[in-house]
Backbone as CSV, one residue per row, in Angstrom:
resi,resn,N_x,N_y,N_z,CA_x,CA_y,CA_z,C_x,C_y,C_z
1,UNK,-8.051,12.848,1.358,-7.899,12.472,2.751,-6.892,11.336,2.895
2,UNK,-7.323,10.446,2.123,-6.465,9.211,2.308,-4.656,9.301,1.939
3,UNK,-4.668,10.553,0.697,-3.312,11.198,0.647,-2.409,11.446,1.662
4,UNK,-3.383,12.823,2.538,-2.335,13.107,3.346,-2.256,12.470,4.558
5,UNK,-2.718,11.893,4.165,-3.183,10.647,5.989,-1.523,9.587,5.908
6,UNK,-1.283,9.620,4.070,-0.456,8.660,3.425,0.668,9.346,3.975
7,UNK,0.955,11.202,3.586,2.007,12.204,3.983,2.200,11.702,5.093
8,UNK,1.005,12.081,6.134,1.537,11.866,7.558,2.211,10.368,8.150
9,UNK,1.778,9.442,7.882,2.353,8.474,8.326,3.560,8.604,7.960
10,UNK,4.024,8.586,6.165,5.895,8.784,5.839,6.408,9.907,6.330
11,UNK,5.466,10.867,7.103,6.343,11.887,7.905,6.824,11.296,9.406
12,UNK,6.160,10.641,9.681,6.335,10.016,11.113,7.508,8.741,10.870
13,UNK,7.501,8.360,10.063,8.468,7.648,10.158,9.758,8.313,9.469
14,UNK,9.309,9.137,8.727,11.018,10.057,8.690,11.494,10.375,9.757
15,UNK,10.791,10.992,10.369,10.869,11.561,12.097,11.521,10.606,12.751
16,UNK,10.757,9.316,12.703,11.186,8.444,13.688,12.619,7.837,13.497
17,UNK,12.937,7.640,12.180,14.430,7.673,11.516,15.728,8.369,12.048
18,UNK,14.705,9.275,11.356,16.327,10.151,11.979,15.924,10.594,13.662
19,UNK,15.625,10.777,13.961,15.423,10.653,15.468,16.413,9.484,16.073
20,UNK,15.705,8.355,15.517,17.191,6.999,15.615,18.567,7.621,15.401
21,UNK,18.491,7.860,14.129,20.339,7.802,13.869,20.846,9.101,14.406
22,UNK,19.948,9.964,14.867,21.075,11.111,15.521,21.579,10.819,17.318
23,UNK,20.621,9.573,17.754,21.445,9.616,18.937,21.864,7.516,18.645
24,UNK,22.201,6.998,17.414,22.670,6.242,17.563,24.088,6.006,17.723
25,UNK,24.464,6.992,17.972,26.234,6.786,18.073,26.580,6.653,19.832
26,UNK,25.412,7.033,20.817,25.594,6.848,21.814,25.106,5.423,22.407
27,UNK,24.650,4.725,21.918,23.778,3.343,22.114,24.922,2.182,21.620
28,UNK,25.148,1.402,22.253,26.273,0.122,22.285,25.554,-1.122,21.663
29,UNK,26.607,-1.739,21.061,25.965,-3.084,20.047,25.307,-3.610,21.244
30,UNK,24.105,-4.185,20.556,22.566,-4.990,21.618,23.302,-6.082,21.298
31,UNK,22.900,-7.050,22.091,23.106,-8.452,22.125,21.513,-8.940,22.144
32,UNK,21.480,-10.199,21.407,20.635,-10.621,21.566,20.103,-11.510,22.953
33,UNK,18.992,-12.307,22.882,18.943,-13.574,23.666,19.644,-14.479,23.576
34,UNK,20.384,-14.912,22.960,20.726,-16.035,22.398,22.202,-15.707,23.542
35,UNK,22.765,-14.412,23.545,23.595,-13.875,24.046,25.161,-13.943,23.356
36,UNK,25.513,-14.867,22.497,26.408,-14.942,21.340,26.248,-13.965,20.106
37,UNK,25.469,-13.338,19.549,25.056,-12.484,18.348,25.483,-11.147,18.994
38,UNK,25.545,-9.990,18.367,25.636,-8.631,18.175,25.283,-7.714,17.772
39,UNK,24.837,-6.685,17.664,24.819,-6.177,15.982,25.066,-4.333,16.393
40,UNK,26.046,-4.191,15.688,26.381,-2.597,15.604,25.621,-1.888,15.815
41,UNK,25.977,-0.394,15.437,25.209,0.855,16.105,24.704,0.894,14.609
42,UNK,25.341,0.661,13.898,25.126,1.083,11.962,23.810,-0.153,11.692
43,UNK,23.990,-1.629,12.419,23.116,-2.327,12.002,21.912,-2.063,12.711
44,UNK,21.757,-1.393,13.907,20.560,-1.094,14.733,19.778,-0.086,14.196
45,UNK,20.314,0.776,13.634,19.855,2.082,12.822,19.325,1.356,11.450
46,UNK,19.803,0.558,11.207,19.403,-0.098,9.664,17.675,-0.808,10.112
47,UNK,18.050,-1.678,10.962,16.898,-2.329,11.416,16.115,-1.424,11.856
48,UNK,16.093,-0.399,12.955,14.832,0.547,12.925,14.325,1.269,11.705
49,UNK,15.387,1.707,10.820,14.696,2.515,9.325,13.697,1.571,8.990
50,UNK,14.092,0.211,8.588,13.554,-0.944,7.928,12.304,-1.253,8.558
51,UNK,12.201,-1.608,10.432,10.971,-1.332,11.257,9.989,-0.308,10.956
52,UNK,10.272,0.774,10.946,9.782,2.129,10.692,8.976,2.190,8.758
53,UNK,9.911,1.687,8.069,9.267,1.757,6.727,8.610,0.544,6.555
54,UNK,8.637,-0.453,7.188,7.358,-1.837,7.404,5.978,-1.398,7.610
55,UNK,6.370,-0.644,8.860,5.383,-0.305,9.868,4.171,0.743,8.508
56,UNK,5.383,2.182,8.020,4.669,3.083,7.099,4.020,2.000,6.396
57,UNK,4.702,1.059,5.365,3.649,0.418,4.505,2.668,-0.595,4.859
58,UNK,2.656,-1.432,5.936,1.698,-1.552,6.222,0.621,-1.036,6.622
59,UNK,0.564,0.260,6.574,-0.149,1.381,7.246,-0.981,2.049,6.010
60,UNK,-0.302,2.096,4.801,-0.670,2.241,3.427,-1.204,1.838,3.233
61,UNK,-0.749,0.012,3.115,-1.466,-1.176,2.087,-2.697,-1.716,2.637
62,UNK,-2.776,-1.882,4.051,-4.084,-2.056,4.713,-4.292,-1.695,5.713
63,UNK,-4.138,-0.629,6.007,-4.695,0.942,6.537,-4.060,1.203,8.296
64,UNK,-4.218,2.077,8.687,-3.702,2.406,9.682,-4.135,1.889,11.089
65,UNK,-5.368,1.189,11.055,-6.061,0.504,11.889,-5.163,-0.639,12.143
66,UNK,-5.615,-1.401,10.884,-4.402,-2.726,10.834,-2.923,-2.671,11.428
67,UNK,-2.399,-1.721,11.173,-0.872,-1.373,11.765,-1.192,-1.134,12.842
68,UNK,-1.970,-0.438,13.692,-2.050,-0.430,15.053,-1.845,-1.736,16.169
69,UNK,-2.679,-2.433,15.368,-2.752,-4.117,16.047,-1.183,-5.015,15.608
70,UNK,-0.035,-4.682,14.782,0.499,-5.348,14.307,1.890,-4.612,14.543
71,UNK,2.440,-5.670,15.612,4.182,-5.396,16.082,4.933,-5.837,15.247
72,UNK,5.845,-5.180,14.547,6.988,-5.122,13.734,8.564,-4.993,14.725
73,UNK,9.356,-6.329,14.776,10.921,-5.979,15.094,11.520,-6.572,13.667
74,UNK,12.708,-6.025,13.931,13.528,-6.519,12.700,14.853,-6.853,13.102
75,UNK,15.868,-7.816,12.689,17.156,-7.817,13.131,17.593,-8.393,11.992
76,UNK,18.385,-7.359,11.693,19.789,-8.010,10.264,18.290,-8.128,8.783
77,UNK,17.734,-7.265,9.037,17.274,-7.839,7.577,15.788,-8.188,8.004
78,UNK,16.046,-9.253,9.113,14.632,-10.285,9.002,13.397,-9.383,9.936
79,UNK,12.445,-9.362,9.330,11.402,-8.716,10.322,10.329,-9.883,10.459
80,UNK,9.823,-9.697,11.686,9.060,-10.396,12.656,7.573,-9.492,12.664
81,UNK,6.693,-10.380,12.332,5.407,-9.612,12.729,4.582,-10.580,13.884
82,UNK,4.170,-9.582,14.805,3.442,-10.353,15.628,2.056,-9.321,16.023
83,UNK,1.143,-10.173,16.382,-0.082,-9.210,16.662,-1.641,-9.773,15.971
84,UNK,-2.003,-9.079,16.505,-3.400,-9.859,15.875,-4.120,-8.964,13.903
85,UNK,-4.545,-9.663,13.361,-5.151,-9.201,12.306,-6.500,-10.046,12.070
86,UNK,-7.549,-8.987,11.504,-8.705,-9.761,11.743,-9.429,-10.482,10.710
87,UNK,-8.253,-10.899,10.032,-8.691,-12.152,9.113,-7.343,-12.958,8.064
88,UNK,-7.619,-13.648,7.666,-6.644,-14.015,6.842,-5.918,-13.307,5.747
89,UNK,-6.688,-12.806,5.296,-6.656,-12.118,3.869,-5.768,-10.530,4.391
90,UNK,-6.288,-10.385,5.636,-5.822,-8.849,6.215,-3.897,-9.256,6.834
91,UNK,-4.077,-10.514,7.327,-2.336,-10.494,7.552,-1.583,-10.916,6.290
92,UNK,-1.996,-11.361,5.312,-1.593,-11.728,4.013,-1.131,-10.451,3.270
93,UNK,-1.975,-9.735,3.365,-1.611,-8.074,3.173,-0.578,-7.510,3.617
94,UNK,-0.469,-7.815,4.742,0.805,-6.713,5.655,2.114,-7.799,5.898
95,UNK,2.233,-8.994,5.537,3.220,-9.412,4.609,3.455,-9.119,3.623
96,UNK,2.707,-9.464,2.611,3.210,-8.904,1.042,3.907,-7.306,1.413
97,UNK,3.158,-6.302,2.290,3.823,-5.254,2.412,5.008,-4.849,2.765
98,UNK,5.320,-5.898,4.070,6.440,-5.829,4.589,7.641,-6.803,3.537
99,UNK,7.024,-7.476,2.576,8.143,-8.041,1.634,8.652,-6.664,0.878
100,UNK,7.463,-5.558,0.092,8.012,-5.114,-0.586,9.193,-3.794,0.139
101,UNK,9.364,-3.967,1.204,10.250,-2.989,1.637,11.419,-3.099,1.553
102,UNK,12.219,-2.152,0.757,13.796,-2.069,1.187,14.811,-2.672,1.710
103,UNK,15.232,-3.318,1.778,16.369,-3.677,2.996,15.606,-5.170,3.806
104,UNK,14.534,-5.736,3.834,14.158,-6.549,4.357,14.377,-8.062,3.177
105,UNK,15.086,-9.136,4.397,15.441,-9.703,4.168,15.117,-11.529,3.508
106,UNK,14.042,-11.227,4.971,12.635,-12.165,4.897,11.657,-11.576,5.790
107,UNK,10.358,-12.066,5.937,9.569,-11.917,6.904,9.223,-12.808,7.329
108,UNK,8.778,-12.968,8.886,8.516,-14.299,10.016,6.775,-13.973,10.316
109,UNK,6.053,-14.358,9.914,4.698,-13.951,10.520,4.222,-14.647,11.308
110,UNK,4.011,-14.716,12.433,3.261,-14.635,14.025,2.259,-13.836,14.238
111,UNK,1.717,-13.449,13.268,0.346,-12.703,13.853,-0.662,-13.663,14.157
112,UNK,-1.552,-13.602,14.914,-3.045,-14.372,15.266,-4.012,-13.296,14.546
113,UNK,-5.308,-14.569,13.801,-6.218,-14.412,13.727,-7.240,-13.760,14.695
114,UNK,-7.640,-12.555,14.885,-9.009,-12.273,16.135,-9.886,-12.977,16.022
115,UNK,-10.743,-14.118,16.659,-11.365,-14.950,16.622,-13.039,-14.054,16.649
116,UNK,-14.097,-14.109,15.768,-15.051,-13.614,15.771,-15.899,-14.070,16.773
117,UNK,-16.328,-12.972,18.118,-16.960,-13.414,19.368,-18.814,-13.185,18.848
């Protein structure tokens, strides 16, 4: 079970991949907030693969629940996690995960603790 549960998620983010790069040639360099920065059609496609294979392994390493609660952006490398995880030990996890990915540069973690009601 836990296999193809594993299939399906790296199928969804293949999907979601190339889904990106076949209509990234129509999408214009984003600017950030900052409003001085840029980043290509080649670097936007990089950063969603990289989003997308965060997202899969955190989804792996501490399960698909956890990834639900936990927003992944990425720009140039650096990915950002924000969102809640419900303990220490559980966002500690989906860092280490998002370190071991590909193409990522550093990680910024902003997730909150869910406070036990």
């Amino acid at each position: 079970m836990i296999l193809s549960q594993r299939s399906l998620i790296a199928a969804a983010a293949a999907a979601l991949a190339l889904a990106l790069g076949a209509c990234a040639s129509s999408n214009p360099p984003r600017t950030t907030n900052e409003g001085s920065k840029s980043e290509t059609t080649g670097q936007y496609v990089d950063d969603a693969t990289v989003t997308a294979k965060v997202k899969t392994a955190i989804a792996s390493d501490v399960g698909v629940k956890a990834a639900a609660n936990v927003n992944v952006e990425t720009y140039r490398g650096v990915v950002q996690l924000s969102g809640f995880a419900d303990s220490d030990a559980q966002a500690s996890k989906a860092v280490a995960a998002a370190k071991k990915v590909n193409g990522v540069r550093s990680v910024k973690n902003d997730m909150r603790i869910k406070s036990g009601s």
